[in-house]
Each structure stands twice: as C-alpha cells, then as structure tokens.
N, C-alpha and C positions, 0 to 999 in steps of 0.2 A: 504494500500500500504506500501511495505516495506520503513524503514526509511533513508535506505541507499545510499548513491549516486553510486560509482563508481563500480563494478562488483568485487565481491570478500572479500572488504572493511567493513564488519561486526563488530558491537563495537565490544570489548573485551570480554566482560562476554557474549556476545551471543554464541561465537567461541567456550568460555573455558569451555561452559555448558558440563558435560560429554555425553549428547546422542549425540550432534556437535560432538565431538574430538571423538568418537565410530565410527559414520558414516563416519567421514574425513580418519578416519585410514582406512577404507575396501574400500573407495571409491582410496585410495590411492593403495591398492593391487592390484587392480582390473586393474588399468589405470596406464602402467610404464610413467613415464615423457616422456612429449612430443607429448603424446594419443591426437588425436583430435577426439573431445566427443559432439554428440548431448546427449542433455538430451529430454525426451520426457514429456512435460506438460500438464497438463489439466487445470489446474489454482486449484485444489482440493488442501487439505493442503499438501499430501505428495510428490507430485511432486513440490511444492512450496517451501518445506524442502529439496528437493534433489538438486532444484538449486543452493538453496544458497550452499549445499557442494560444489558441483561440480565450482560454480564460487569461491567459497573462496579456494578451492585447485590448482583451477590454477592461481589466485594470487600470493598463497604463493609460487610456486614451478617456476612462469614464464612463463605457459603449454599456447596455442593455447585459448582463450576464447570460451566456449560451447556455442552450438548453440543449442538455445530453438526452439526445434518443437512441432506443436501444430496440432494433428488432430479433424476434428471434425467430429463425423460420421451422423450430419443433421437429430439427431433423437428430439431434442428440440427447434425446430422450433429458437425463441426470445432468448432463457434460452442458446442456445453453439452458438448464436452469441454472444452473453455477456461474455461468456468464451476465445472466440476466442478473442476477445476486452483486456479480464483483462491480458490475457498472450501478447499477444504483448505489454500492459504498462509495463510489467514486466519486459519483452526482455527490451525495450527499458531503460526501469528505469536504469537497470545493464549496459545499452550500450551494450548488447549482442548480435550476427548474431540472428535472426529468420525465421524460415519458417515454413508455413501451410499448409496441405492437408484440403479439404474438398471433403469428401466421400459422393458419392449418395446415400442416404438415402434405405437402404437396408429392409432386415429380420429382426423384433430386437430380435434376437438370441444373446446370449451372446459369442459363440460360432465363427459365422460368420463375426461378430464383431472384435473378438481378429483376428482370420484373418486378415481381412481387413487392421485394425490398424498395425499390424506386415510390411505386406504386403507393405503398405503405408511409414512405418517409413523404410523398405530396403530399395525403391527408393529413398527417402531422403538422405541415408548416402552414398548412390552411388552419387547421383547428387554433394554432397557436400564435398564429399571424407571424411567424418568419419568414424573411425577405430572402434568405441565403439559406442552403443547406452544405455543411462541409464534408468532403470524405475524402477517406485516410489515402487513398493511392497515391504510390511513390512510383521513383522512376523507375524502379523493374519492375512495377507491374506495366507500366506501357510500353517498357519493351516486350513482355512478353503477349501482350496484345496487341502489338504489331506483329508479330511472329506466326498468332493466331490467325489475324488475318490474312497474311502473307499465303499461310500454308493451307485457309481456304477458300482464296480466291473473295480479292475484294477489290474495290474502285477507290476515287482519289481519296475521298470520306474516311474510308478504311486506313488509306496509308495516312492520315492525317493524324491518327492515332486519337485519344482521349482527348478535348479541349480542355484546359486550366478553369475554362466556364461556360456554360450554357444554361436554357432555361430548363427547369425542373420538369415543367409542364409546359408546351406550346400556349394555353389558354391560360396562364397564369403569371404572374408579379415573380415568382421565388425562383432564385437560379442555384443550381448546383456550383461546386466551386473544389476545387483543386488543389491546394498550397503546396502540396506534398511532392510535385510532379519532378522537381528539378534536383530532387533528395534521393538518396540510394539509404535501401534496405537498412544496408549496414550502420550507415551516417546511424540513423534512429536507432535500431538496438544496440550498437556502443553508448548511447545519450542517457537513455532508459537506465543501464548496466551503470553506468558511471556515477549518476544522478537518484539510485536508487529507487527507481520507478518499477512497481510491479505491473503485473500483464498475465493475460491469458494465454491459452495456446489452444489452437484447435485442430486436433489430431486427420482431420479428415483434409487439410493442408497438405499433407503427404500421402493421400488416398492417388497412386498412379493411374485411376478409373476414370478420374477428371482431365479433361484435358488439358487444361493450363498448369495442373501440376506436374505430367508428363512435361510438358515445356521448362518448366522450372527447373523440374529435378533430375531430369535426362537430356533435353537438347542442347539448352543453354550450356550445363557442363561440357556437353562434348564438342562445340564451335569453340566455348574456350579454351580448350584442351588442344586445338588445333589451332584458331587465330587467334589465343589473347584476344581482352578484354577491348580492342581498338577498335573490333567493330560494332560497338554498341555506339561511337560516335555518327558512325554512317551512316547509320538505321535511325539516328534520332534527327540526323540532317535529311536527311530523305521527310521523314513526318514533319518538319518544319516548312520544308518546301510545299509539301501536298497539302498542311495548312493554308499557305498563304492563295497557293492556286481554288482552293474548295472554295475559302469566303471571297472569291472573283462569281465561281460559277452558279453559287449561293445568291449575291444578288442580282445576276445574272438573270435567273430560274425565277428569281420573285415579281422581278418587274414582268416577264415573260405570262406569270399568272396573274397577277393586277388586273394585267389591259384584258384579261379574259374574266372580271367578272369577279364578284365575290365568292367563298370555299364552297358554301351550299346549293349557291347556282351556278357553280362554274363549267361552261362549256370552251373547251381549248380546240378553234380550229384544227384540224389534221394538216393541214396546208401550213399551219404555223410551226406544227412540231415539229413536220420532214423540212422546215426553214434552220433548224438550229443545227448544230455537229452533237454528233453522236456521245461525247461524254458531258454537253451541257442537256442533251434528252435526256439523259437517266438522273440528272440534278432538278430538273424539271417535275419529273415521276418521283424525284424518293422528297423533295418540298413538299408536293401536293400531299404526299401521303400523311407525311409529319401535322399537317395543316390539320387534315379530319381525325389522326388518331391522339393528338394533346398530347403526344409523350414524345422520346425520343428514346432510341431512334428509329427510323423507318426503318419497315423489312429490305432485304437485301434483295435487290432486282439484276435480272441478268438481261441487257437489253438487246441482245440479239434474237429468243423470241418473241420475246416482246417487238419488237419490230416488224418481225414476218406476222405477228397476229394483227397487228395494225394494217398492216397493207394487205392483205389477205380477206379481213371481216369486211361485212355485211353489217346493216344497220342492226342494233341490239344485239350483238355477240357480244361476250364477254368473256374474260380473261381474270384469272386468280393472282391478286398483286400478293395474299399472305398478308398477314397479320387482320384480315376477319376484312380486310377490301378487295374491290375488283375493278377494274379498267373496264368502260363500256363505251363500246362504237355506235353512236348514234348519229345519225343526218350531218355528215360531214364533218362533224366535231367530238373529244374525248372528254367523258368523264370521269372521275376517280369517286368511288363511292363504297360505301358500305350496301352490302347487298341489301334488295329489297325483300321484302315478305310481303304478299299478300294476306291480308285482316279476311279472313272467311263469316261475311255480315250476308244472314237472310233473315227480314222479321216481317210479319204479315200488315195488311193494311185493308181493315174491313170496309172503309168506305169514307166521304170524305171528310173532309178535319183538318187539322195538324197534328205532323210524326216529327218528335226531335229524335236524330238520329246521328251516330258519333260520323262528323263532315259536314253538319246542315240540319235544315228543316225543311222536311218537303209540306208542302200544303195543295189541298184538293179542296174546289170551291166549286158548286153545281150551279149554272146559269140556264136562263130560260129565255133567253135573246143569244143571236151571233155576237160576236165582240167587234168591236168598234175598229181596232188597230192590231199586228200580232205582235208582241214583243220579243224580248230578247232571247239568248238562246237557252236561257235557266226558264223560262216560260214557256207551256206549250198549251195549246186550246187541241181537245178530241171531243171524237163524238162520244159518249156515254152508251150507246146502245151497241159501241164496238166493243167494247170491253167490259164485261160485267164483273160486280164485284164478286168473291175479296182478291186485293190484289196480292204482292211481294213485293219489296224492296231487298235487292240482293245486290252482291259482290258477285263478278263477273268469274263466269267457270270455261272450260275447255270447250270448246266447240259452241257456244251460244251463237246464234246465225239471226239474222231477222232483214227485212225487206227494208230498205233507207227510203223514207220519205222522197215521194219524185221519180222513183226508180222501178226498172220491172223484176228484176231480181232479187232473188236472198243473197244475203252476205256475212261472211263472219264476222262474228263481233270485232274480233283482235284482227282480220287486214283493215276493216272499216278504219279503226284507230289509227294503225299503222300507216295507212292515207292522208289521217288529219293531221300527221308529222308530232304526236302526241308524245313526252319521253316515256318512259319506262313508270317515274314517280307518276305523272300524272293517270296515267294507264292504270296505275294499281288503285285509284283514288274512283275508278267510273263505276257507278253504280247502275243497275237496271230492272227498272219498273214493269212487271207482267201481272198478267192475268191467265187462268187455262187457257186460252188461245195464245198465248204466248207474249212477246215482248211488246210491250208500248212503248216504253220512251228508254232509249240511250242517254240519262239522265244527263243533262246539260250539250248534250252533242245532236243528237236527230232522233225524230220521232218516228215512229214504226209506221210504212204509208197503210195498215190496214184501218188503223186508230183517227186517221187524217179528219177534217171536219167536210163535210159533201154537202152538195144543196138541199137535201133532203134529211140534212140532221134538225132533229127537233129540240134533242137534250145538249147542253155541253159541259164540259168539266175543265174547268182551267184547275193547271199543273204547274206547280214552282216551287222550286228547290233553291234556296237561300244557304250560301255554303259558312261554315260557325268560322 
C-alpha cells in the first residue's frame, strides 16, 4: 500500500523522479485546469502509476480530485474481487471519489472485453459528469498493438497506432486520454519498486491463449533477440507518420459527408464516392460508421469488396459493414445504417371514427354529398358500398398486390413502392387499409381503383391519416 496519506501529497524524490515529472507534464497537456478526470484502475502497476499522476497534478494545480473507477469484468472468480478490494483501499487511502462496474461475466475475448470496459467507463463519466477518462497504456502496449495490427492486416488508422486522445463516445463531451504513451513498462515498475508503491498482478497477463500476450511474451523477445531493441524506434516513427496522414484523410472524409446531408438522412452520391482515391473511401466508410455507432472505433473494413458490391448492386442490396451496420445501394446514392426491422402492426377497424395508431391517426368520416375538392395524398374520398365494413389496418406483408388507382392492372405492393423511389425507412413505415375484398388504400400513396368514387356513388367515406 502506498505510503502516503492525503491524495496528491507524494515525498519529494518520488515526484522529482524524471518518469513522475515526464508523465505529470503530458498528463498536464492532456487535462486544461479544472478537467474533472476519472482515472480508470485495475489495481495493476500502471494504473497504480497513473493515479498517483493524476492525484499529484490536481494537488498541485487545485483541479476537482479524480475519481478512481474500477471495472471488473467477473472473469476471476476470488483473484478481481481482491482487485476490486485493493482499488477501493487505494481510492480510499488518497480520500478519493470511487466507483465500480461489475460486468457479467461474458466471452473472454479480449476484444468484447475492451468493449465492454469502454462501454462501462462512458456511463461512469456521464453519471459523474467527467470530462476526461484516463488509462494506464504505456509505450509497449502500443507497440504491441501495432504489431497486432500489422500481423492482421490493417489501414492507415491501424498503423497510427493508439491516439494520446480521443473522444470516449462520438455523441458525447468526455475524451479518453493517454499520459502513459511515451513511458516504457519498465520506467513505471522500477518507480512503483523504488517509491514503495504496491500493485496487483493479474495472472491471466501471461495466459499464451490471448493474443497480445503471445506478442509480448514470445514475439517481441524473439525480434529482440535478433534486432535489439532499435527497432521499436521505426515502428513508432512509422505510427507517427500514419498519425499525421489519418487526421489529413479524417477531415478529409468529414467534409466529404457534411455536403451529403446530416448522419440520419445521409444519402452519399455513388458518383461522389468513385470521385475520391481508394484509401480516402475506406476513411469515408469507417467516419460514417463511427458517426451512427457513438463509440470508437469502427469495424474494420476491407474495401476491395466493398467496392465490387458497390459497383455490382442494384437499388436496395445490401452489404454487412459488422459491428450491427450495413451499407445500402439505393437510387444512385449510399447509405450507412443500422439495419431495419419491420414492426408487424394489424388491428381491426369496425367502422368509422378515429384509430390512434403507433405512426398517426387515421380517421373515417361518412358523407352524404360528393366533396367539393380532393385533397392531398394523406386524404382519400371512396365509395362506401365498395368496401364494406370491418376493415384492417396492417403492416405491409410478402406478396400484397392490388390494382393502383387509374390503372388496369394488379401490382405489387413492394414494385408499386419501388417506383415511387421510396427508401427502405420509408417503405417499412407504409401501412394498408383493407376490407374482404381486399386493399383500399396504400395509406398515404394511392388508392385501390376498385374503392374509386363513380357517378353512381350514393355513400362516401373520406379517409385520413395524420402521421404522430
């Protein structure tokens, strides 16, 4: 346990150690005064090392005391309730806010995990209203997530390695943040060792099943076992480069989606996408994505199918981007969406009135005169003696067909639509009004011509649908 009493209040040669004053100075770029900052703990040395910055910088500057969060993801039964144990002595040691997740013990994917965690640490800063979230990654871990990506194939994004900052959630205020990046492993547990700071250890760190431990504890030894330690400079100037090119092609991709419209109705001409080079398309597609999914980061897109399904589809095909979106070719232009679901709505309708209905109200009004004028296309006048009650109001099913006003033939419902240049959303939204003889109205699109009003109608029923 660390030696210290009051949060922040570190001896002197702990503070003035140079990887301390290294960490304090980025921890300080990172967080203007006044930042209110959970730090994220495991009780492992390097989040052990990041509190004490993060508490000793808002002593010295006067900043809001950080709040140690501690998730546990329930994957070691005894072993991360004793973690969950050693970080709240800690919170407590420093007198600092604390709060816990405990995650239901999931997949142990490493993968669904960092999710999870991420996931977990955004409701935290929202519940607690902080602006920054800190975590412990040091400079081997983004080497060896460069390595990761390297070995399974990635794009510039990938070679840019880890940012020092981004935002936590697309749709929110709090950014994640980084201090630890330009720190080696070692620097910190010789600091811990020297300065008397205890720490956890989590035995599944050396579990070879994972694969960044495989990296750790067998790759990495054996490239330094052949090229010394020199080429972790190359590999980190490589990711600095690919940095600087990503936030080129970054606003590049934004402005490219701007002039298409805002995230919910965005339609991206095709004629604009095949305008760009092939590594600003795939920065294009993994923005958009980030945009609908709130988090970071996009799934990984490989854009040479993606390309041949682009130039290949037909209006309404679609394409699986992963992570729960899909890419849809509609009437010359692309959408990124989360798939739709059609709502299965049928409820009866014995005669006329008003039916509040989830999308509107439709209302049935009987008249005993022709109407003066016919109006819009949420209005429709029939005869009454075509269509006897009770009716249905339904959600639109496979093969529905009926005769379009005007016209001598039947028609499916879904090419009818597909005619009216309707997307996908809108399509899933058309409801339809029958009786046993079948369809009357294509609610808000065209009236069934059997329903029509003739000079020999005596009854009428005006029809309208008011959408909520």
């Amino acid at each position: 346990m660390p030696t210290t009493v009051n949060a922040g209040q570190s001896e002197p040669e702990a503070t003035e150690a140079p990887v301390f004053r290294r960490a304090l100075a980025r921890a300080r770029e990172l967080t203007p005064q006044g930042t209110r900052v959970g730090v994220a703990v495991s009780g492992g040395p390097d989040s052990v090392f990041l509190l004490e910055v993060h508490a000793s910088l808002a002593h010295l500057r006067r900043d809001p005391r950080p709040t140690v969060l501690h998730i546990d993801h329930g994957w070691r039964g005894d072993e991360s309730r004793a973690d969950a144990r050693f970080t709240r002595e800690l919170a407590d040691h420093y007198e600092l806010p604390f709060a816990e997740v405990t995650l239901k013990a999931g997949r142990h994917s490493e993968d669904h995990a960092r999710r999870a965690r991420y996931a977990a640490l955004s409701d935290l800063a929202r519940e607690r209203s902080l602006e920054a979230i800190a975590v412990g990654h040091h400079r081997d871990d983004q080497i060896e997530t460069l390595l990761l990506r390297l070995l399974r194939g990635t794009g510039v994004r990938g070679l840019a390695g880890m940012p020092a900052e981004r935002p936590l959630r697309n749709d929110r205020d709090t950014r994640l943040i980084r201090p630890l990046l330009e720190i080696d492993a070692t620097e910190i547990r010789s600091w811990l060792e020297e300065h008397g700071r205890g720490h956890r250890f989590d035995a599944t760190n050396r579990d070879p099943r994972y694969a960044r431990n495989a990296v750790r504890h067998e790759l990495i030894p054996m490239i330094e076992d052949r090229l010394g330690k020199d080429w972790r400079v190359g590999l980190l100037g490589l990711a600095a480069s690919a940095r600087l090119l990503s936030a080129t092609l970054r606003e590049q991709a934004r402005r490219v989606l701007a002039a298409a419209g805002p995230t919910a109705e965005r339609r991206l001409p095709i004629e604009d996408y095949w305008a760009a080079p092939a590594v600003l398309r795939r920065e294009i597609l993994l923005t958009w994505c980030e945009e609908i999914l709130e988090e970071h980061p996009a799934p990984e897109l490989s854009l040479d199918p993606i390309d041949a399904f682009i130039a290949h589809s037909a209006t309404h095909h679609r394409w699986s981007l992963g992570a729960g979106l899909e890419l849809v070719v509609q009437y010359g232009a692309l959408r990124v969406r989360r798939p739709t679901t059609r709502a299965v709505f049928d409820v009866p309708v014995v005669g006329p009135g008003r039916l509040e209905v989830v999308g509107g109200t439709l209302e049935i009004q009987e008249w005993d005169h022709a109407p003066d004028v016919f109006e819009d296309s949420h209005t429709e006048w029939i005869d009454a003696d075509s269509a006897p009650f009770p009716w249905r109001l339904r959600s639109r099913r496979p093969g529905d067909r009926f005769r379009p006003l005007g016209m001598t033939g039947r028609r499916k419902v879904k090419d009818f639509l597909s005619d009216r240049k309707l997307t996908d959303e809108e399509r899933q939204r058309i409801l339809i009004l029958e009786c046993a003889e079948g369809p009357i109205w294509i609610v808000g699109e065209r009236l069934d011509h059997r329903c029509r009003v003739r000079e020999e109608t005596r009854r009428w029923l005006r029809l309208s649908f008011v959408q909520a």
